[in-house]
TIKE-473770 format. One record per residue (C-alpha): residue in three letters; x, y, z. Coordinates in Angstrom, 1 decimal. Layout:
# residues N
ATOM     r        u        v        w
ATOM   ALA        X        Y        Z
...
***
This chain:
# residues 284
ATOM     r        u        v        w
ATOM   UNK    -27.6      7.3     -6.4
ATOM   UNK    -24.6      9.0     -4.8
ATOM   UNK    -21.0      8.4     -4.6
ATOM   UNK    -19.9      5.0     -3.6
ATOM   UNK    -17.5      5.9      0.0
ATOM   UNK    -14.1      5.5     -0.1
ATOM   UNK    -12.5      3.6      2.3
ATOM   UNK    -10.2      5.5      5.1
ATOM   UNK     -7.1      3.9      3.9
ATOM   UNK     -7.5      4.6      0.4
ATOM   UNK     -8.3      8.6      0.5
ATOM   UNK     -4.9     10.0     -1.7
ATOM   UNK     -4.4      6.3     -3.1
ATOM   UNK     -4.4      7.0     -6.9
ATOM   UNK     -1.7     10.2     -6.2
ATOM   UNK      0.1      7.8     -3.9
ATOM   UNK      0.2      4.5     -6.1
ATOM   UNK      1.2      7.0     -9.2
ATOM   UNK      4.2      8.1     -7.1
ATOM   UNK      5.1      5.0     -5.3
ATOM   UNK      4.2      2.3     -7.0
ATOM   UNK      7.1      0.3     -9.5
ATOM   UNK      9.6      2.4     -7.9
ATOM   UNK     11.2     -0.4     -6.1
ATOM   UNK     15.3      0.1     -5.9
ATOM   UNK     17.8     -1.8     -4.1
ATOM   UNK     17.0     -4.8     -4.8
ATOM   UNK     16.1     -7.2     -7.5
ATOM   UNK     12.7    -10.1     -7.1
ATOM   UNK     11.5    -12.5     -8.9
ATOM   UNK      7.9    -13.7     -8.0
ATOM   UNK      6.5    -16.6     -9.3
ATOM   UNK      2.4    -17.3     -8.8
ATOM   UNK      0.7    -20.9     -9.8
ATOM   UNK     -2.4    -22.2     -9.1
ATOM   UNK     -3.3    -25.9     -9.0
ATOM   UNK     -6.0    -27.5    -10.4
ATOM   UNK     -7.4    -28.4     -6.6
ATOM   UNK     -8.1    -24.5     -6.3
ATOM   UNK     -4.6    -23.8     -4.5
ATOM   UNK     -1.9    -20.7     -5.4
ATOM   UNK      1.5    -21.3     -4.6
ATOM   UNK      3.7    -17.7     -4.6
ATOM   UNK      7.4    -18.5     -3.9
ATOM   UNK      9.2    -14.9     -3.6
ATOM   UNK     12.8    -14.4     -3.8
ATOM   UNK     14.6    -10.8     -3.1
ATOM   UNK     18.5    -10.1     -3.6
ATOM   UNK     19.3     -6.9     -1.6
ATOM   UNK     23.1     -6.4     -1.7
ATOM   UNK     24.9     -9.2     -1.0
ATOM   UNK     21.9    -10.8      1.0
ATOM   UNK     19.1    -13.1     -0.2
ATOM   UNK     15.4    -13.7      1.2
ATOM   UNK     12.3    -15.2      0.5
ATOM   UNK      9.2    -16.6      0.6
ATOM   UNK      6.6    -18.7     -0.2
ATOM   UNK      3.2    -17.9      0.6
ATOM   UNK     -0.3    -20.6      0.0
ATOM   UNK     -3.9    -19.4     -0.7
ATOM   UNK     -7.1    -21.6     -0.9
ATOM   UNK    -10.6    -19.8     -1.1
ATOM   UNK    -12.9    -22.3      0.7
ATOM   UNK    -17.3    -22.6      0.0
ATOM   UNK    -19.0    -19.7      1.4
ATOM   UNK    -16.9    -16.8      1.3
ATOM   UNK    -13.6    -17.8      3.3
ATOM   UNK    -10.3    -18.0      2.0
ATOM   UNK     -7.3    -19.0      3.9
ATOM   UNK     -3.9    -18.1      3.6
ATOM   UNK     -0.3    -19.0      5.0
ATOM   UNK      3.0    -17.3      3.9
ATOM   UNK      6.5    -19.0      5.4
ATOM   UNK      9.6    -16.7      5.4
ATOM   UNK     13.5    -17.4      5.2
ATOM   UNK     13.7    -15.0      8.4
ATOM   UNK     11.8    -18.2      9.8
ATOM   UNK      8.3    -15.9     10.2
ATOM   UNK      5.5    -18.1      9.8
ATOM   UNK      2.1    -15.9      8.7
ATOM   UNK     -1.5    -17.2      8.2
ATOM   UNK     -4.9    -15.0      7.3
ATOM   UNK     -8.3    -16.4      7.4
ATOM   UNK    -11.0    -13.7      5.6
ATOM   UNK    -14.5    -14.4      5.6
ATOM   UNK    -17.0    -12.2      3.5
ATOM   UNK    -20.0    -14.3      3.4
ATOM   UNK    -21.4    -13.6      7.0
ATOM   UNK    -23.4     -9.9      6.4
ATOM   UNK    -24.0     -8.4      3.1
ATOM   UNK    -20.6     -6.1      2.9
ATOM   UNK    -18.9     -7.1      6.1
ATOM   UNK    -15.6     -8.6      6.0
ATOM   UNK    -14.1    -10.7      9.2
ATOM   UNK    -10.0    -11.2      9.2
ATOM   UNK     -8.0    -13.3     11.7
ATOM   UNK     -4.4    -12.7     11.1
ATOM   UNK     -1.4    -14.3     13.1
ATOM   UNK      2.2    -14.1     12.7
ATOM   UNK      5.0    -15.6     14.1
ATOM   UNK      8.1    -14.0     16.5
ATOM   UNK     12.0    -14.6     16.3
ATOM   UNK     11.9    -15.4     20.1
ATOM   UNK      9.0    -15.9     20.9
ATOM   UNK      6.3    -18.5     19.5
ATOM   UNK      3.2    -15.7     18.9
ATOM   UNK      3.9    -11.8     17.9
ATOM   UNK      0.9    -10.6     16.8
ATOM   UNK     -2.8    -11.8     16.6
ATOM   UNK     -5.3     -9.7     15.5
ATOM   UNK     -8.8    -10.0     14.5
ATOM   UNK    -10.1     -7.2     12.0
ATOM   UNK    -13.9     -6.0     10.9
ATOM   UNK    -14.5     -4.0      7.8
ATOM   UNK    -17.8     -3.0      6.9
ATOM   UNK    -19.0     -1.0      3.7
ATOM   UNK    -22.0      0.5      2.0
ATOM   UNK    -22.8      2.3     -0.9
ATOM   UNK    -21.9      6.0      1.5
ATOM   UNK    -20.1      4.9      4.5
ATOM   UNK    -17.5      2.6      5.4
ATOM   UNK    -16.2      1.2      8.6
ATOM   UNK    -12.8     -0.5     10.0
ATOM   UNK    -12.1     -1.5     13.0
ATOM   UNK     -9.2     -3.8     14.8
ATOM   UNK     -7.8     -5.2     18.1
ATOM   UNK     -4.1     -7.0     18.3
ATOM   UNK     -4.2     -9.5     21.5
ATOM   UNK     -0.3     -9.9     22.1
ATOM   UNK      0.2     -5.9     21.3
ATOM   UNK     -2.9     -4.4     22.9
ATOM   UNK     -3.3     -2.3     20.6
ATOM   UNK     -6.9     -1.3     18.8
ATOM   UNK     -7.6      1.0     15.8
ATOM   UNK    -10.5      2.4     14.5
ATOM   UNK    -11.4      4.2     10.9
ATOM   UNK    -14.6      5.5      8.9
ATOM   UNK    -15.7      7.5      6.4
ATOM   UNK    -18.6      8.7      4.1
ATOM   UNK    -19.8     10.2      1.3
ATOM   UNK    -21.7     13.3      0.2
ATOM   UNK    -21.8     13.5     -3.4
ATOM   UNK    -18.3     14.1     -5.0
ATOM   UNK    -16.4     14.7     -1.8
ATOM   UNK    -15.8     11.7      1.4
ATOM   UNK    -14.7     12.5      4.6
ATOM   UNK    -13.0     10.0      7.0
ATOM   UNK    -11.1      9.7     10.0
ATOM   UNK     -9.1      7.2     12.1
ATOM   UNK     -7.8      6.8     15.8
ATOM   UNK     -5.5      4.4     17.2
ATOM   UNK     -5.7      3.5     21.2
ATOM   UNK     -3.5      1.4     23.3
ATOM   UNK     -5.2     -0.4     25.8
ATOM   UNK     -1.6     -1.5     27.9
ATOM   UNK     -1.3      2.3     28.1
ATOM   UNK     -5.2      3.5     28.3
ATOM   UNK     -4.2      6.3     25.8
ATOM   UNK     -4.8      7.2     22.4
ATOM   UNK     -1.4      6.9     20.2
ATOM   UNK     -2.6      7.9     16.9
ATOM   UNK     -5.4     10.1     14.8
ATOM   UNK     -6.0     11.0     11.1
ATOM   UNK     -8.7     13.1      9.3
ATOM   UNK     -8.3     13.3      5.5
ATOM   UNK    -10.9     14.7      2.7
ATOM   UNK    -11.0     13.8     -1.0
ATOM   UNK    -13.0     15.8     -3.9
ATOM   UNK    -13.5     13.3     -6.5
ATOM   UNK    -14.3     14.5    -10.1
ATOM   UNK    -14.5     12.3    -13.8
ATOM   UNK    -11.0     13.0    -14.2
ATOM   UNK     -9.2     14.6    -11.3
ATOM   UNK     -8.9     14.1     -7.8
ATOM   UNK     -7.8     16.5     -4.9
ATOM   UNK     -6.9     15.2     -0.9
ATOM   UNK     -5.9     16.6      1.7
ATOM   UNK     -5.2     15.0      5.0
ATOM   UNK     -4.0     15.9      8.9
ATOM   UNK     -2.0     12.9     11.0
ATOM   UNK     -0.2     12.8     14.5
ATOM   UNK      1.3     10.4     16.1
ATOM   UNK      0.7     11.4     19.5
ATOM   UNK      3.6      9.8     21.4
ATOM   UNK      6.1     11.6     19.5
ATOM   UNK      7.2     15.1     19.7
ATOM   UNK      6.8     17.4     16.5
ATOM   UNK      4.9     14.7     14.7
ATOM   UNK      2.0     16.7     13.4
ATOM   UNK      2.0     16.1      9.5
ATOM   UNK     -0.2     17.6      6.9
ATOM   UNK     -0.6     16.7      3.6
ATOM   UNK     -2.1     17.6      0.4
ATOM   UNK     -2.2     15.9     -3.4
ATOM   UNK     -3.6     16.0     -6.7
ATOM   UNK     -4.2     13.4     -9.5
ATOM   UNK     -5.3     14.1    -12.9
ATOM   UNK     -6.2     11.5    -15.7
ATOM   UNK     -5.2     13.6    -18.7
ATOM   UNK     -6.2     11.1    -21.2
ATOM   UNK     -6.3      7.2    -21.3
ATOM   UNK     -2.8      6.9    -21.6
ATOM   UNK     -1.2      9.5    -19.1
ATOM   UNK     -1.7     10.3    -15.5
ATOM   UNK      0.1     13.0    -13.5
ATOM   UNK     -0.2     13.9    -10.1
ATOM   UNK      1.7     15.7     -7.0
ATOM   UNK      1.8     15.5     -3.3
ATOM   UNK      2.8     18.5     -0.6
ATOM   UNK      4.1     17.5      2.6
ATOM   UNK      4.6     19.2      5.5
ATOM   UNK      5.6     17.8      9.2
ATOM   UNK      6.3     20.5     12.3
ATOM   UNK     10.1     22.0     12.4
ATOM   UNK     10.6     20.1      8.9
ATOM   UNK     11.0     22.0      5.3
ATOM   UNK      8.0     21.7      2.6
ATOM   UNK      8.1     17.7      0.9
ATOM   UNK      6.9     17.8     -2.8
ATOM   UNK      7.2     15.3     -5.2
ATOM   UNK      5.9     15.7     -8.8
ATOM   UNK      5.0     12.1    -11.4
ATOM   UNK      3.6     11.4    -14.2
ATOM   UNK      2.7      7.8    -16.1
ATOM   UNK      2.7      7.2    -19.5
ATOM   UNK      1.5      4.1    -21.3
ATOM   UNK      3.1      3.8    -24.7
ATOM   UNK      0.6      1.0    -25.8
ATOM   UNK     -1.1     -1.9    -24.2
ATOM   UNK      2.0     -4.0    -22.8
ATOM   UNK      4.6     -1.2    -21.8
ATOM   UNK      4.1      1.8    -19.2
ATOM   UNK      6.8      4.2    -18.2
ATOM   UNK      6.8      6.4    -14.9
ATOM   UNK      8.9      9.4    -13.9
ATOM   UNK      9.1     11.6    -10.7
ATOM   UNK     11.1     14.0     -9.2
ATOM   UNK     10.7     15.2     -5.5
ATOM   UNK     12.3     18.4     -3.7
ATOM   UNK     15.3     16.8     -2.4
ATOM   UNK     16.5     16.4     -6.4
ATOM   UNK     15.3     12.5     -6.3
ATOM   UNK     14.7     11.3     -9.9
ATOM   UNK     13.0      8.4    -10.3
ATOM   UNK     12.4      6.2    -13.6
ATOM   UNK     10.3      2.9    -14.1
ATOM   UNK      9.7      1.2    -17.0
ATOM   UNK      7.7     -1.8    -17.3
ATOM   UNK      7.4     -4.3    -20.0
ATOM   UNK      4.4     -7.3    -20.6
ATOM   UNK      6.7     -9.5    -21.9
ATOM   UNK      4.4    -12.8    -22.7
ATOM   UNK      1.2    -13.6    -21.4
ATOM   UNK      2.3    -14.7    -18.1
ATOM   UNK      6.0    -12.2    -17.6
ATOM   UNK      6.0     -9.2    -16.6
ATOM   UNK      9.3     -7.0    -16.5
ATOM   UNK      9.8     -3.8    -13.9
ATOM   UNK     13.2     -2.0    -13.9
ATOM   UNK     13.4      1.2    -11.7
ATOM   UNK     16.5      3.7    -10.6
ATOM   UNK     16.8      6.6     -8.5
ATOM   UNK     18.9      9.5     -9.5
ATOM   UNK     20.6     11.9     -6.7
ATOM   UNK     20.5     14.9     -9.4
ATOM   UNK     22.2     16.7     -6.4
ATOM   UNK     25.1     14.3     -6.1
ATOM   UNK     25.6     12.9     -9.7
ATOM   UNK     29.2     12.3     -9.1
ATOM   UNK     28.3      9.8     -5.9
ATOM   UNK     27.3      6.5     -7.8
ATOM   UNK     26.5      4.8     -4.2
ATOM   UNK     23.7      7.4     -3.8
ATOM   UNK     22.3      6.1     -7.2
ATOM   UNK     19.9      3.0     -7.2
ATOM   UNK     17.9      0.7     -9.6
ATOM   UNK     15.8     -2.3     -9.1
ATOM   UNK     14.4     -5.3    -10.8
ATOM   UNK     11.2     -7.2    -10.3
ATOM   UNK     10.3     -9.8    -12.8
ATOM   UNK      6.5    -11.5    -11.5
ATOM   UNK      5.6    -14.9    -13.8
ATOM   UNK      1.9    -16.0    -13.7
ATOM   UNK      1.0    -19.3    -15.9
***
């Protein structure tokens, strides 16, 4: 048996989620999930960002057969719903999303199909109120997956965006590169390259190259460290002398801590240009 495909969207992910993920600065949350013993989660979401607050509260019931339903209601007065089937073909998946406007009663609806097997996978979507459809695949040959993606607006009869990305996949290491343009925009060619290594049980490292047209090199450089089975830290440092720290902390069964900060190692004397972040996420 080969390789199971990876999907489009998740070609680079480990490298990416090493160097993105618990990184969150400006801001402080506090998320809160509960499920009821009728089958329903309730996840109310607050966010302080400066002097402003927000939130949330977002519903989830998975229904017989495969379909689960979900509504999330906003402070901005955004009302969301999803409705995700996965019982209707062996590895198909059917999404309806909706979301509400600030002026106007319907912003987006758009129905999505995603369909995977063992060596390919296949996504495709069409929004009604933005005319907009998007396409993506990819398959496996062994250790290595190819995939690609192309975004078309029907309003305009043209093709706004593509993507083509490749990913070698080994026990312990994993190497992507990856082509983009947004096609509207001038200049807008990126390519980009990364590699993740799982040294050992407890650490991962990885980096990430960047490089858009009439733009210097991006490069970022992490690593994660899990110092036993309830505490992880993360570091990173990227070319523009960004330091980034996370540490996060299991404290109970059902509290988890994150606290992040960003360092301008180029302007240490400048303490608006340095950040940090709080998320604290409580599941009974």
């Amino acid at each position: 048996m080969g390789k199971t495909a990876t999907a489009f969207k998740d070609i680079g992910k480990l490298c990416s989620d090493l160097l993105s993920k618990d990184y969150k600065v400006g801001k402080n949350t506090v998320e809160v999930k509960s499920k009821t013993a009728n089958g329903v989660t309730f996840t109310p979401l607050a966010t302080k960002s400066g002097d402003s607050i927000s939130g949330s509260l977002a519903t989830k019931y998975v229904f017989p057969g495969g379909v689960s339903a979900e509504a999330t209601v906003a402070t901005s007065g955004i009302v969301s719903s999803t409705i995700e089937a996965t019982g209707l073909a062996k590895g198909l998946t059917v999404t309806l999303d909706c979301e509400t406007g600030k002026t106007s009663l319907l912003a987006s609806g758009k129905a999505t199909l995603d369909y995977k097997q063992e060596a390919f996978t296949g996504k495709c979507s069409y929004d009604y109120c933005k005319g907009d459809a998007a396409a993506a695949v990819s398959g496996a040959y062994g250790p290595l997956t190819l995939g690609g993606s192309a975004d078309y607006s029907v309003s305009k009869a043209t093709m706004t965006k593509y993507a083509a990305a490749m990913q070698f996949d080994a026990s312990d290491f994993a190497i992507t590169t990856k082509l983009s343009e947004a096609l509207a925009k001038a200049d807008s060619k990126v390519y980009e390259g990364s590699y993740f290594h799982k040294v050992s049980s407890a650490m991962q490292v990885g980096t990430e190259i960047k490089k858009a047209q009439n733009k210097d090199v991006g490069l970022a450089f992490g690593c994660m460290y899990k110092l036993d089975k309830d505490t992880t830290v993360k570091g990173k440092v990227d070319a523009d002398g960004i330091l980034s720290t996370s540490y996060k902390q299991k404290i109970s069964p059902i509290t988890t801590l994150t606290l992040a900060a960003t360092v301008d190692t180029a302007s240490l004397s400048e303490s608006s240009k340095h950040k940090f972040g709080m998320a604290l996420n409580i599941t009974p």
